[in-house]
PQR file with spaces between the fields and no chain letter, atoms N, CA, C, O and H, PARSE charges and radii, in Angstrom:
ATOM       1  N    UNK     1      19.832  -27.077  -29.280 -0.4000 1.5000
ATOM       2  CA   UNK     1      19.784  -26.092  -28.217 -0.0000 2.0000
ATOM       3  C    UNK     1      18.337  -25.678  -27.950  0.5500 1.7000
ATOM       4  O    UNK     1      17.497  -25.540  -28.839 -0.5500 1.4000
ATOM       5  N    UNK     2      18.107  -25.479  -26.539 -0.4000 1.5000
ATOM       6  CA   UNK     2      16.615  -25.051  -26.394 -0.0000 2.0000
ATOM       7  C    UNK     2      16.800  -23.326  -25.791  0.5500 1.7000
ATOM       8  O    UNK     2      17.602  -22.645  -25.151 -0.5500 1.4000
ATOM       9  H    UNK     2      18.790  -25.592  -25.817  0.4000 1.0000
ATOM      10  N    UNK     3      15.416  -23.197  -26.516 -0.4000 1.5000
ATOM      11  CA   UNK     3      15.891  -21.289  -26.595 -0.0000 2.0000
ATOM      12  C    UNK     3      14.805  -21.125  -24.814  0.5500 1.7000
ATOM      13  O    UNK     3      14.332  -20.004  -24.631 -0.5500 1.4000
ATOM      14  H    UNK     3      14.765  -23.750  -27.035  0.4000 1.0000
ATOM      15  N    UNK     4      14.605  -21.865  -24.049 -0.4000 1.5000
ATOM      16  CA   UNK     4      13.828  -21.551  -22.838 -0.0000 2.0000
ATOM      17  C    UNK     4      14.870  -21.540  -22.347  0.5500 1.7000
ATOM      18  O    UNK     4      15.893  -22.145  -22.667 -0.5500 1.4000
ATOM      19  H    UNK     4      14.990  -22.776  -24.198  0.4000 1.0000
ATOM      20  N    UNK     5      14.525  -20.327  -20.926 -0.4000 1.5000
ATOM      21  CA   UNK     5      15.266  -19.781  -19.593 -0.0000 2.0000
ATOM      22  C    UNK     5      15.713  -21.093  -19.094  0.5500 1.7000
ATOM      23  O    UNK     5      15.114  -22.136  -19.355 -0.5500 1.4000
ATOM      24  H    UNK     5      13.694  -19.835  -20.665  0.4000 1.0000
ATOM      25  N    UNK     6      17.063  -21.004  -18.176 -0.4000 1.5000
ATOM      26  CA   UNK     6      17.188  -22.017  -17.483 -0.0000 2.0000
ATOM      27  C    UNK     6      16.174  -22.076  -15.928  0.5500 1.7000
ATOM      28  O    UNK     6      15.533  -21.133  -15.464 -0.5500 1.4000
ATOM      29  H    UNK     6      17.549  -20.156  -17.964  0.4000 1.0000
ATOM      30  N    UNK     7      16.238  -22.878  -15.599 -0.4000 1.5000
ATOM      31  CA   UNK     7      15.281  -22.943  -13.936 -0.0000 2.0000
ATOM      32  C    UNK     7      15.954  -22.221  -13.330  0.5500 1.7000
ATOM      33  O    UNK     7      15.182  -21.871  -12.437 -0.5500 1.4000
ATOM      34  H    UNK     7      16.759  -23.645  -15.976  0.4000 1.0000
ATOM      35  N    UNK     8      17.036  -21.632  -13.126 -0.4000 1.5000
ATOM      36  CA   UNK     8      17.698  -21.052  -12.140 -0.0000 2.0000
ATOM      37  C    UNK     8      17.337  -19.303  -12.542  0.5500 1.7000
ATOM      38  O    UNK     8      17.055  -18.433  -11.718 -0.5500 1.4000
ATOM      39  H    UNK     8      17.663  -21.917  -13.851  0.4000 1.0000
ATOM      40  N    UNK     9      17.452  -19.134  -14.070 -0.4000 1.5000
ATOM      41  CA   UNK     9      17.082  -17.777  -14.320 -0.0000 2.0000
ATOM      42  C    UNK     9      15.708  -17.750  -14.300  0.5500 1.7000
ATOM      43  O    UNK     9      15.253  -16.625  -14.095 -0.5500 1.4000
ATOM      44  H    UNK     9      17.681  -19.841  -14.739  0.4000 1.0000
ATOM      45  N    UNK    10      14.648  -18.906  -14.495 -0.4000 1.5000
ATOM      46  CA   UNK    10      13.163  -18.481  -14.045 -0.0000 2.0000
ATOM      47  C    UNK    10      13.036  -18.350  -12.952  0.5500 1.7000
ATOM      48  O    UNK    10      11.918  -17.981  -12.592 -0.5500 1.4000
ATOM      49  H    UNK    10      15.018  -19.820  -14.662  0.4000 1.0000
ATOM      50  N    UNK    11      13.925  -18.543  -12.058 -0.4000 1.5000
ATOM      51  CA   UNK    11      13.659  -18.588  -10.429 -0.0000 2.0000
ATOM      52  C    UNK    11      14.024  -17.396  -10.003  0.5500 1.7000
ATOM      53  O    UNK    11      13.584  -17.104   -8.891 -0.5500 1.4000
ATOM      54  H    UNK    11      14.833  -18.842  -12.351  0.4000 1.0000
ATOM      55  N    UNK    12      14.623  -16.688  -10.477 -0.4000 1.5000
ATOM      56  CA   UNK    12      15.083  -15.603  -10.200 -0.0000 2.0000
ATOM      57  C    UNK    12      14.333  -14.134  -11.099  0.5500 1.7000
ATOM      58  O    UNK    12      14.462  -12.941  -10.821 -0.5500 1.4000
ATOM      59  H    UNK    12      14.980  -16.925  -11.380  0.4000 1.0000
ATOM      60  N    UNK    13      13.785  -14.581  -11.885 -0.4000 1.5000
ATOM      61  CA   UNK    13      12.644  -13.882  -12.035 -0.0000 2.0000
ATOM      62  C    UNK    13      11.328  -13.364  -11.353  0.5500 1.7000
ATOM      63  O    UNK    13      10.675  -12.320  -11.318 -0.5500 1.4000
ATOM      64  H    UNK    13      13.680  -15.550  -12.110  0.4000 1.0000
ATOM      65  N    UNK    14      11.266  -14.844  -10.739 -0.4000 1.5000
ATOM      66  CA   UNK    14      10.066  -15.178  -10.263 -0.0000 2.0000
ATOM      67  C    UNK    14      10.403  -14.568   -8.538  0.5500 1.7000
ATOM      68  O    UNK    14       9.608  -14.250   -7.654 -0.5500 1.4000
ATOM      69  H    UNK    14      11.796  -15.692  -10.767  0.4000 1.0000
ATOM      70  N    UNK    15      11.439  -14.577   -8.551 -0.4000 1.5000
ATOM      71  CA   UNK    15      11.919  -13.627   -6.883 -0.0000 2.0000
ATOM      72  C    UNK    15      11.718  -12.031   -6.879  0.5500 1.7000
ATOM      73  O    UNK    15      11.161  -11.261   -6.095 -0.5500 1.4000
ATOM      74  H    UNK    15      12.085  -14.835   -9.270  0.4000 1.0000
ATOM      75  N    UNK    16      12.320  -11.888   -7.932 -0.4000 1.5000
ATOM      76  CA   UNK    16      11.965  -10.600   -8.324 -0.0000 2.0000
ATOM      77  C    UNK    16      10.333   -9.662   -8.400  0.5500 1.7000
ATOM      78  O    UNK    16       9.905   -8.615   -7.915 -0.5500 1.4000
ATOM      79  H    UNK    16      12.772  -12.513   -8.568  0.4000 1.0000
ATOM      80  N    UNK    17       9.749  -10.855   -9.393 -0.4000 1.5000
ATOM      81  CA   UNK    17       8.557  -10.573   -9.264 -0.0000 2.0000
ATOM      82  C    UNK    17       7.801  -10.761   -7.708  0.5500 1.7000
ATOM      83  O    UNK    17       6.720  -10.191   -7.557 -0.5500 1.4000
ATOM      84  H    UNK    17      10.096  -11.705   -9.788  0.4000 1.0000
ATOM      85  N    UNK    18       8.222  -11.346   -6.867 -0.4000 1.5000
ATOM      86  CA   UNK    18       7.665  -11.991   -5.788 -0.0000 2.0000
ATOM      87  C    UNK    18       8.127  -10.931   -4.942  0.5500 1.7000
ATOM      88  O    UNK    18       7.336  -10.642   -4.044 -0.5500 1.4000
ATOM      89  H    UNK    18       9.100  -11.809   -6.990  0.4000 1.0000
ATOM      90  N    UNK    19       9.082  -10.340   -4.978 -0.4000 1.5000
ATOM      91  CA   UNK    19       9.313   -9.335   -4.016 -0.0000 2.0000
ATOM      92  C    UNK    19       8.862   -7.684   -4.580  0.5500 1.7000
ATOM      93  O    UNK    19       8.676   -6.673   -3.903 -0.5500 1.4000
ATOM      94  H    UNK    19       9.725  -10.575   -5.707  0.4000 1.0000
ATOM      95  N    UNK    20       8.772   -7.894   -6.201 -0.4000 1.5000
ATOM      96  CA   UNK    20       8.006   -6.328   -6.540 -0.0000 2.0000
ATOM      97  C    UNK    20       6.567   -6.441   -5.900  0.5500 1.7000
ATOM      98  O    UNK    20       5.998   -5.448   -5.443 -0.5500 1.4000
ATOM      99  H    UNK    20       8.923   -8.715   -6.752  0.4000 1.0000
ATOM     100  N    UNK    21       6.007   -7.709   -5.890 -0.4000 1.5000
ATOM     101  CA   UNK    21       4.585   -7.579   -5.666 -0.0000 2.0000
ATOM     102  C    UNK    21       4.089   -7.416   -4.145  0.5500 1.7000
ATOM     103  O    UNK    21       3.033   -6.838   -3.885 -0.5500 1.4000
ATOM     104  H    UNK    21       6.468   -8.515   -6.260  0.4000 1.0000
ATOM     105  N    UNK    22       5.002   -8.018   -3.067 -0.4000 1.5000
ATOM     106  CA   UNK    22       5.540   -7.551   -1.507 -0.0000 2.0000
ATOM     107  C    UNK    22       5.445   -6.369   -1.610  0.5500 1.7000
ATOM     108  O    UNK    22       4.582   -5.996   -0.816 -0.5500 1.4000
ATOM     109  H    UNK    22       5.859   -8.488   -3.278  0.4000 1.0000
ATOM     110  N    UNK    23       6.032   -5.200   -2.389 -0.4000 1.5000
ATOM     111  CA   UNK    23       6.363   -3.930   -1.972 -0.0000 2.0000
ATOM     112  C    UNK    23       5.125   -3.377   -2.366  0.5500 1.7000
ATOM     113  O    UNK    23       4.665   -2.416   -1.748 -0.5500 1.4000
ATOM     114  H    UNK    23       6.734   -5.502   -3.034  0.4000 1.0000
ATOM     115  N    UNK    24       4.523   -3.888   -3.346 -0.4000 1.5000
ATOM     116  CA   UNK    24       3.627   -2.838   -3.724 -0.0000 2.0000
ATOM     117  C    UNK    24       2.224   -3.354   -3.019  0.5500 1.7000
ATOM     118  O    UNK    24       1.132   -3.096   -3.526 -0.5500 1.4000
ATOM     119  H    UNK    24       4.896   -4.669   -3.848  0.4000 1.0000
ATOM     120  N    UNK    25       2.326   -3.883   -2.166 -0.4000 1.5000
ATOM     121  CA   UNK    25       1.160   -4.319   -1.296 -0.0000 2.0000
ATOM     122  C    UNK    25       1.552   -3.789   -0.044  0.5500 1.7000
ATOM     123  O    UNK    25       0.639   -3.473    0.720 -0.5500 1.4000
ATOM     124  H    UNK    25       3.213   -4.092   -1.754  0.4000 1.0000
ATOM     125  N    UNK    26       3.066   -3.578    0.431 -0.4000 1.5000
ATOM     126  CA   UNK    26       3.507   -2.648    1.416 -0.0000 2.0000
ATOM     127  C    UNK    26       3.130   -0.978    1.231  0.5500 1.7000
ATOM     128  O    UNK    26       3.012   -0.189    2.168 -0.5500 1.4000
ATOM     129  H    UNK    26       3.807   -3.835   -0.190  0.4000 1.0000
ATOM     130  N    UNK    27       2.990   -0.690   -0.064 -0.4000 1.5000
ATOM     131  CA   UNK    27       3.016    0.785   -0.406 -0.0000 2.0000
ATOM     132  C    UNK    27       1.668    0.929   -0.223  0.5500 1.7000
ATOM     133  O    UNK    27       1.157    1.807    0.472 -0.5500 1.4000
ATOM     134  H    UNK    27       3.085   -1.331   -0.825  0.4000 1.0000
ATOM     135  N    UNK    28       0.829   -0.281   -1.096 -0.4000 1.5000
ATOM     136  CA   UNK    28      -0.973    0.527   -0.691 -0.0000 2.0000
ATOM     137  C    UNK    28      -1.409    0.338    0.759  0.5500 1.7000
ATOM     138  O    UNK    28      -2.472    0.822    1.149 -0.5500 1.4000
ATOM     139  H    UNK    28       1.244   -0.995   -1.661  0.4000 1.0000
ATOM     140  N    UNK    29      -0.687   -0.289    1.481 -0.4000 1.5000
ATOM     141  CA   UNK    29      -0.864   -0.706    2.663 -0.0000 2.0000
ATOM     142  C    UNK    29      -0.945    0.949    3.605  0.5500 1.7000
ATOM     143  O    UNK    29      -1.988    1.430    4.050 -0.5500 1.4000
ATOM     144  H    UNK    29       0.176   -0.682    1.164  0.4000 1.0000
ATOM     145  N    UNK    30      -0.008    1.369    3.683 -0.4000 1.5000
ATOM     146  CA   UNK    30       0.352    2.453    3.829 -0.0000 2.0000
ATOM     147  C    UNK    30       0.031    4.022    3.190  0.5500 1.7000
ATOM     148  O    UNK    30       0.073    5.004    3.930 -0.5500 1.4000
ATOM     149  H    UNK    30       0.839    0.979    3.321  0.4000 1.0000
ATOM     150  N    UNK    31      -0.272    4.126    1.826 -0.4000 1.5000
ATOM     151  CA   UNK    31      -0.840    4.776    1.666 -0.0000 2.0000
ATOM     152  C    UNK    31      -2.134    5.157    1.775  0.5500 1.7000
ATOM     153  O    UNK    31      -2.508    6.294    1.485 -0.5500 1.4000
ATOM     154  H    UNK    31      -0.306    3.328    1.224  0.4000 1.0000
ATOM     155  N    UNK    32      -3.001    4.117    2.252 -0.4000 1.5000
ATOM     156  CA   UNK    32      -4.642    4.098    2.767 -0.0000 2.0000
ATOM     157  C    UNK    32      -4.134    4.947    4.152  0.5500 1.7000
ATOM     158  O    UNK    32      -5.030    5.667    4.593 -0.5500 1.4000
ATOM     159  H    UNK    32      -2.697    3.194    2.488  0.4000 1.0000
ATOM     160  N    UNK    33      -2.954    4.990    4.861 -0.4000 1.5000
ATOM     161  CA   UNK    33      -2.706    5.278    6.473 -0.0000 2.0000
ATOM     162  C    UNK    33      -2.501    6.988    6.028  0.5500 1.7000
ATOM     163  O    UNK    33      -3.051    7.848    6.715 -0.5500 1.4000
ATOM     164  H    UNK    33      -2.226    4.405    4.503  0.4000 1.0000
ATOM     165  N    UNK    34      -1.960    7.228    5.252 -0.4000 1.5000
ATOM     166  CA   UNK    34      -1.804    8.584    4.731 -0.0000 2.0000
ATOM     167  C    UNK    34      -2.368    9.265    4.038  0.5500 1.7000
ATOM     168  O    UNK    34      -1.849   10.377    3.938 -0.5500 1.4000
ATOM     169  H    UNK    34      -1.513    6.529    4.694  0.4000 1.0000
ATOM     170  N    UNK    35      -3.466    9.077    3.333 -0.4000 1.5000
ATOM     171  CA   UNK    35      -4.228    9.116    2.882 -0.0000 2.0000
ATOM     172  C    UNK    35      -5.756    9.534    4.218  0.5500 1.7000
ATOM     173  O    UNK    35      -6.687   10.317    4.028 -0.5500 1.4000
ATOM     174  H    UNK    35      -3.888    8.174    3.415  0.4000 1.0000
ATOM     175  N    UNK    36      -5.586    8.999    4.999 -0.4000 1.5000
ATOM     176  CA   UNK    36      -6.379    8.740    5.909 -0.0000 2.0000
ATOM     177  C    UNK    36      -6.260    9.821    6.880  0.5500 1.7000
ATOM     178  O    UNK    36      -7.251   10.378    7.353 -0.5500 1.4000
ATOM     179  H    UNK    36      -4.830    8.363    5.154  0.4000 1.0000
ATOM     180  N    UNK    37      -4.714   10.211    7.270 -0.4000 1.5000
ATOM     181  CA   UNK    37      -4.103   10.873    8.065 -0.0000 2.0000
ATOM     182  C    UNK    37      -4.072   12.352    7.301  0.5500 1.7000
ATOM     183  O    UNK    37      -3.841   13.287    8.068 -0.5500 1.4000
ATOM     184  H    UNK    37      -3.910    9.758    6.886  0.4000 1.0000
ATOM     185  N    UNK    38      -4.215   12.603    6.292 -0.4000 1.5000
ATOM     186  CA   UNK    38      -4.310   13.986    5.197 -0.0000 2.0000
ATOM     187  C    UNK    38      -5.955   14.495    5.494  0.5500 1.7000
ATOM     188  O    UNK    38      -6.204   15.643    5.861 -0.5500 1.4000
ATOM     189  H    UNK    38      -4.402   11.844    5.669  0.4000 1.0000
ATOM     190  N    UNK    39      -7.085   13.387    5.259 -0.4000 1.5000
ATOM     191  CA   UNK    39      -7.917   13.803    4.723 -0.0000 2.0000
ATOM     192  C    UNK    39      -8.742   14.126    6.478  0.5500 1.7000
ATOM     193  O    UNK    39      -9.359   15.178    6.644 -0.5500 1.4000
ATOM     194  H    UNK    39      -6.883   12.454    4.960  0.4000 1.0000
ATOM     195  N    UNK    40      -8.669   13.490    7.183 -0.4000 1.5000
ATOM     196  CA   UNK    40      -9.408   13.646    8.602 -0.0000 2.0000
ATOM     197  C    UNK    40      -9.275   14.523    9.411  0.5500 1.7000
ATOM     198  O    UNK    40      -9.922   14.326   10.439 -0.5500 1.4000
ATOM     199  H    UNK    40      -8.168   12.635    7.049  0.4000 1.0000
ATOM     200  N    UNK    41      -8.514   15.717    9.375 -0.4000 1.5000
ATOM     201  CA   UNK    41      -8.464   16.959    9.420 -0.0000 2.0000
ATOM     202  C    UNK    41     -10.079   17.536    8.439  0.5500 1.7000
ATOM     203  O    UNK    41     -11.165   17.877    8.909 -0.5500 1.4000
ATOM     204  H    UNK    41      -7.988   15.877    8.539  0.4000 1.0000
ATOM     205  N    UNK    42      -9.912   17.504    7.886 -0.4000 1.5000
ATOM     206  CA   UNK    42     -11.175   18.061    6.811 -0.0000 2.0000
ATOM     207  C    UNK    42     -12.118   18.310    7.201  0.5500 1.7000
ATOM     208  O    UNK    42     -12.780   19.327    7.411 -0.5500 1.4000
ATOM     209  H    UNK    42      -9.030   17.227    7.504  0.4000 1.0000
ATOM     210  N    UNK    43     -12.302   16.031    7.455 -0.4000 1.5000
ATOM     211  CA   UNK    43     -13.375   15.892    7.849 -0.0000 2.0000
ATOM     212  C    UNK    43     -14.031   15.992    9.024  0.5500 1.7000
ATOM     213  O    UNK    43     -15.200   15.641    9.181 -0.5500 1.4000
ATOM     214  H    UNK    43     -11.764   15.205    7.285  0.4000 1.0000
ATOM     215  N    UNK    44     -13.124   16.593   10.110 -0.4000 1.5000
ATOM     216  CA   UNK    44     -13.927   17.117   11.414 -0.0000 2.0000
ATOM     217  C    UNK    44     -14.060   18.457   10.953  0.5500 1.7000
ATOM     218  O    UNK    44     -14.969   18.920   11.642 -0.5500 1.4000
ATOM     219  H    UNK    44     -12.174   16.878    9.982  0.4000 1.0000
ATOM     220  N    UNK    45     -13.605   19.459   10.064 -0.4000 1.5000
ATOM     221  CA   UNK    45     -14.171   20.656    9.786 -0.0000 2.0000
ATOM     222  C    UNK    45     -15.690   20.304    9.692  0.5500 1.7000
ATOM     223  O    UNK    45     -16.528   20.868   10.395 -0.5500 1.4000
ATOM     224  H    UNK    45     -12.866   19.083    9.504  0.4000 1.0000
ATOM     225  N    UNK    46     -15.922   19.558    8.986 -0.4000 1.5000
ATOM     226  CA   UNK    46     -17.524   19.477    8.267 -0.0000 2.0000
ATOM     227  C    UNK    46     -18.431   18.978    9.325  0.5500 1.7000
ATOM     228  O    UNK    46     -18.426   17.800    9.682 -0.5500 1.4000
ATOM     229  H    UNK    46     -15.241   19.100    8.414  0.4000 1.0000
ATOM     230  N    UNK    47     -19.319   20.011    9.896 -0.4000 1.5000
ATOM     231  CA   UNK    47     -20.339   19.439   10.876 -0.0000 2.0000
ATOM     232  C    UNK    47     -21.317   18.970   10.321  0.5500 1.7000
ATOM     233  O    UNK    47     -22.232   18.441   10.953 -0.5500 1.4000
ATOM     234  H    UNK    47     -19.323   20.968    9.606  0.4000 1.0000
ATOM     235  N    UNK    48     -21.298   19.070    9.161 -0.4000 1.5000
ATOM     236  CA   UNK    48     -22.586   17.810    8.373 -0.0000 2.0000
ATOM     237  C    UNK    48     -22.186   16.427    8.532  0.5500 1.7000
ATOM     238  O    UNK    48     -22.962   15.520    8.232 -0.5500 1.4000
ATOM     239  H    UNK    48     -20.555   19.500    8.648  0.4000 1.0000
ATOM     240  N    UNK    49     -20.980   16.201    9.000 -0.4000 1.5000
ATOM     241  CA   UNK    49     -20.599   14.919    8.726 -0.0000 2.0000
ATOM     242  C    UNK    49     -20.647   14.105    9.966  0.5500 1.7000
ATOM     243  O    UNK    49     -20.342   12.930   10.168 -0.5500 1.4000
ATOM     244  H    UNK    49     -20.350   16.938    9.243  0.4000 1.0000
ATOM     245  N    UNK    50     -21.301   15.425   11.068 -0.4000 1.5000
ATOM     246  CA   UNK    50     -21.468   14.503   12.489 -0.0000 2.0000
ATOM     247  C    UNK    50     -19.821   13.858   13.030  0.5500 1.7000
ATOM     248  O    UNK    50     -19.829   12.873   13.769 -0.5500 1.4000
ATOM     249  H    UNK    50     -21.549   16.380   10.903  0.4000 1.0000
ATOM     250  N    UNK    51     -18.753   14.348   12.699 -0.4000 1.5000
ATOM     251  CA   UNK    51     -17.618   13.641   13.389 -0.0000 2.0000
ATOM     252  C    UNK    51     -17.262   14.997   14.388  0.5500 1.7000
ATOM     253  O    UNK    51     -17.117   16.206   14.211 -0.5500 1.4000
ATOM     254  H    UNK    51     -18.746   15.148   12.099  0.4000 1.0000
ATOM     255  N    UNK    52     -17.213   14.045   15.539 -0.4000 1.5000
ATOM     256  CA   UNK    52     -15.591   14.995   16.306 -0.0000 2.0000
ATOM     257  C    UNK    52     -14.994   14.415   17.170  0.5500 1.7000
ATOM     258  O    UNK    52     -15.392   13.352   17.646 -0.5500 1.4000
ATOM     259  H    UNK    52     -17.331   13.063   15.682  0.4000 1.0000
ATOM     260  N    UNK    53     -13.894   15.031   17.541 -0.4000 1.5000
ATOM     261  CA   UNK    53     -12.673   14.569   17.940 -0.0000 2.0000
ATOM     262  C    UNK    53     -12.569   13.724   18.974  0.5500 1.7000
ATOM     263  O    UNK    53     -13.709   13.338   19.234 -0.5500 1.4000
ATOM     264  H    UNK    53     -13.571   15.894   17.155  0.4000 1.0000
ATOM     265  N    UNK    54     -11.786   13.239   19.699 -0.4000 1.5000
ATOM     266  CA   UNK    54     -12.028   12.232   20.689 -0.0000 2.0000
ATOM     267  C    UNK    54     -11.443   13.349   21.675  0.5500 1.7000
ATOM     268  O    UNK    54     -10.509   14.138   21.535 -0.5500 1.4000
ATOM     269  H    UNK    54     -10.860   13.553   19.488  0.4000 1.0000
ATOM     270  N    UNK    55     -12.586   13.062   23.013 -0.4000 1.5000
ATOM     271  CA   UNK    55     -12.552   14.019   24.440 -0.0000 2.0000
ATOM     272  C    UNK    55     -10.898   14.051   24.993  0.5500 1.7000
ATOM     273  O    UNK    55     -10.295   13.127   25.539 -0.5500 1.4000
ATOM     274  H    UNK    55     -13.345   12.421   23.127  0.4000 1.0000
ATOM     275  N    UNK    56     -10.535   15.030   24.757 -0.4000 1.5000
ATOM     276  CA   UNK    56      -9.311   14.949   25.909 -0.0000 2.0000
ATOM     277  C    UNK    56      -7.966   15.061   24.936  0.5500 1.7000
ATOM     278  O    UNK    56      -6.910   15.036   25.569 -0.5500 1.4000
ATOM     279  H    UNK    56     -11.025   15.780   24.314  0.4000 1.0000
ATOM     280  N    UNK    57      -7.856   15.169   23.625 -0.4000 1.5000
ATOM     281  CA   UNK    57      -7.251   15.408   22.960 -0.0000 2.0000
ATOM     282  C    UNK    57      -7.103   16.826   22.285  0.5500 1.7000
ATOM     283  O    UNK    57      -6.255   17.008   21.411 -0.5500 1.4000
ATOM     284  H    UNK    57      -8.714   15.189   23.111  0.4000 1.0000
């Protein structure tokens, strides 16, 4: 008897892993957008920082 996974249960590992690593490239993806969307409020407070808002908004 051989004590290795069959191909069908490494494959299905390997889906698993293949789709945890999808999500978590979906999550930082998105959290740079929120992250972004939190902090830029702030940063038009700060007139050292030379930003402001776009005309007409």
């Amino acid at each position: 008897m051989s004590s290795s996974p069959s191909p069908s249960a490494r494959g299905g590992r390997l889906a698993v892993l293949a789709v945890g690593l999808c999500w978590l490239a979906v999550l930082f993806d998105g959290l740079d957008m929120f992250v972004y969307g939190s902090v830029l409020p702030h940063m038009l407070e700060q007139k050292a920082l030379g930003l402001t808002p776009r005309p007409g908004r």
